[in-house]
N, C-alpha and C positions, 0 to 999 in steps of 0.2 A: 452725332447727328448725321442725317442724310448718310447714313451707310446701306447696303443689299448686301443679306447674305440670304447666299441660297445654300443649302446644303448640311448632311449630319456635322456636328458641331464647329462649321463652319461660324468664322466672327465668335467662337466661345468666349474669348479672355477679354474679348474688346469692353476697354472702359472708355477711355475718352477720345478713343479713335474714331475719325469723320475721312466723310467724304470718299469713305472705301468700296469698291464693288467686290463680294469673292462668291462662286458659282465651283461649288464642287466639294465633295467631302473633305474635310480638314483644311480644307486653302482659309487661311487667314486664321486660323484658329488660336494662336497664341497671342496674335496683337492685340496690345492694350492701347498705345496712347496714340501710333503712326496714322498717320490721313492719307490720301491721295492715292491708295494704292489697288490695285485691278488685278487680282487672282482668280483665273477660271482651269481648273481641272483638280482632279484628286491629290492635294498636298500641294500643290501651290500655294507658296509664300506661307510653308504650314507652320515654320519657328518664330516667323517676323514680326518683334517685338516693337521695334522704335525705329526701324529705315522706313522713310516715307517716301512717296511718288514714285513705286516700283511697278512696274506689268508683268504680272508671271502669266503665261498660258502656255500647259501642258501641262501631261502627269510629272508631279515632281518637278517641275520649274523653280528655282531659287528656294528648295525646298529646305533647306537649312538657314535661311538669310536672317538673320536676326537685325542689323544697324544698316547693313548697306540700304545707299539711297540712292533714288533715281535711275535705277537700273533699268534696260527691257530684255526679257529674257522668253524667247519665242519656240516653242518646241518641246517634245517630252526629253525629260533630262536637263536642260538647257541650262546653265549656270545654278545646276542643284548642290554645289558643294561651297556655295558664296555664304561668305559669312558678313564679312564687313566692305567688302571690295565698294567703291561706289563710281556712279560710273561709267558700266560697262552694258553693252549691249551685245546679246548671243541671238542669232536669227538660224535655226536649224537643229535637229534633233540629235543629241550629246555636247555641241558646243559651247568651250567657256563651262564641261560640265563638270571639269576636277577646281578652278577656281575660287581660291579660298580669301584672299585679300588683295589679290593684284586687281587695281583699277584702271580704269580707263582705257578699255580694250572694247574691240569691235570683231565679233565675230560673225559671218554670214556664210553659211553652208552645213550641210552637214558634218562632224565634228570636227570642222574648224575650230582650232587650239585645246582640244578636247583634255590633251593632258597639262596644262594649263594650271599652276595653282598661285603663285605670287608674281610671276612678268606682269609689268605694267606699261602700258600705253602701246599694246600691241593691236594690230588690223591685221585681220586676215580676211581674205574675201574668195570662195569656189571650197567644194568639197575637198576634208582631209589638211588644206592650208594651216603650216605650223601648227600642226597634229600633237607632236611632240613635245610641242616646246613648253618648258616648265617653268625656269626664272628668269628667262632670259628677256628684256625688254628693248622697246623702243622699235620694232621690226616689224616690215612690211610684206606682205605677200598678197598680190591677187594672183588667182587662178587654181587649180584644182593640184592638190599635191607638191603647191609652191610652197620650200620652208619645212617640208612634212616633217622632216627629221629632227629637225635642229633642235637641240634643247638648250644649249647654254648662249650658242650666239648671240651677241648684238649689234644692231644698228646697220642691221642688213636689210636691202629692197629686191624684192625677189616679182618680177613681175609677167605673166606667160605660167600656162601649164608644165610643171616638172620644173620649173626653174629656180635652182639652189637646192633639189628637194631631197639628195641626201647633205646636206649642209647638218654639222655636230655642235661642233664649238665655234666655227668660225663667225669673225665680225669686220663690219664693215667694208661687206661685199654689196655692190650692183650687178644684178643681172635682170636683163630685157629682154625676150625671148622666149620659143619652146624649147626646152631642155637646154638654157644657158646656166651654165654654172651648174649644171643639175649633179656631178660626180664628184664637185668639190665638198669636201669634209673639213678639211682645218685650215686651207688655205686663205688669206686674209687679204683687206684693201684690193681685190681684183673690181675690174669692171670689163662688164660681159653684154656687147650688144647685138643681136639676132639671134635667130634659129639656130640652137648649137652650140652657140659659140662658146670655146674653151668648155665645150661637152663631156671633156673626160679629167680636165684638171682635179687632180685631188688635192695638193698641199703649195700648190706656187703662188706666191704673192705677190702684189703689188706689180700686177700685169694690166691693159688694157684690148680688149678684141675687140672689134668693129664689124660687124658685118657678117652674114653667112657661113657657115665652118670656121669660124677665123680662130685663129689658135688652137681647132679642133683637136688636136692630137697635143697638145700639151698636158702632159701631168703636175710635175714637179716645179719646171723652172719659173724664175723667178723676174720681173724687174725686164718683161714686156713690153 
């Protein structure tokens, strides 16, 4: 009851699903019992069997999503590879779009976490932000190419444009700043504050920088 479908076999499989909006070819077409859910473009929310209270809009929005719930997922592509993830919020076109089961992540920009398929409880926020990143959870980036690399890391904040943004493996980094932290790849526990700072560190751990250029020129060393 009280369902809108607009569109070729749009709402097809729906049995006792309520309370749905879906506006677009195929968007909702496999749900049967799931309520509350708001698909508008071609193949949004087109597998979505039993996850209820999702928003897909765009082509291909959560286009695979069968159980996940309470998703929002904003943009063409936008968390089209979510099966069971629940959750997560993708704002921006490809984002959260390889995401398969990892939940509770926030993405806002353009393919922010794009390669993304089981990390959980990740926020990324500007274009490109933990791009990369695949399983690695718990991790934070605002700003535009914050994180971009990292795939394994954990439990890193990366905050400023370029900051941490060839970061691999490494975890349990802070950086604050434009391009703080931005050269470090495996280097661990650093904390990185201003413009730059420890800009070119690749592998030194368990350092801290303060301020403008500060340990600019440090690679390797360790224990700053």
């Amino acid at each position: 009851a009280n369902n809108v479908f607009i569109g070729y076999l749009t709402g097809d499989a729906n049995t006792t699903g309520s309370d749905n909006t879906a506006v677009g070819k195929s968007a909702l077409s496999a749900n049967t019992t799931a309520g509350s859910n708001v698909a508008v473009g071609s193949g949004a929310l087109s597998a979505n069997t039993t996850g209820a209270g999702n928003v897909g809009i765009g082509v291909g929005a959560f286009r695979v999503n069968t159980t996940g719930a309470e998703g929002i997922a904003i943009g063409d592509g936008c968390l089209a590879l979510n099966t069971s993830g629940a959750l997560n919020t993708g704002l921006g076109a490809q984002s959260l779009s390889k995401t398969t089961t990892g939940a509770n992540n926030t993405a806002a920009g353009g393919y922010a976490l794009q390669n993304n398929t089981t990390g959980a409880s990740l926020t990324a926020v500007g274009a490109n932000a933990l791009r990369a990143n695949t399983t690695a959870a718990n991790n934070t980036a605002v700003g535009s190419s914050a994180l971009a690399a990292n795939t394994t890391g954990a439990y890193n904040v990366a905050v400023g444009k370029s900051a941490l943004a060839a970061n691999i493996s490494a975890s349990n980094n802070t950086a604050l700043g434009y391009q703080a932290l931005d050269s470090n790849t495996t280097g661990s526990s650093n904390v990185a504050v201003g413009t730059n700072a420890m800009g070119v560190n690749v592998g030194g751990n368990t350092s801290t920088a303060v301020g403008v250029d500060a340990l600019a020129a440090n690679t390797t060393g360790s224990l700053n």
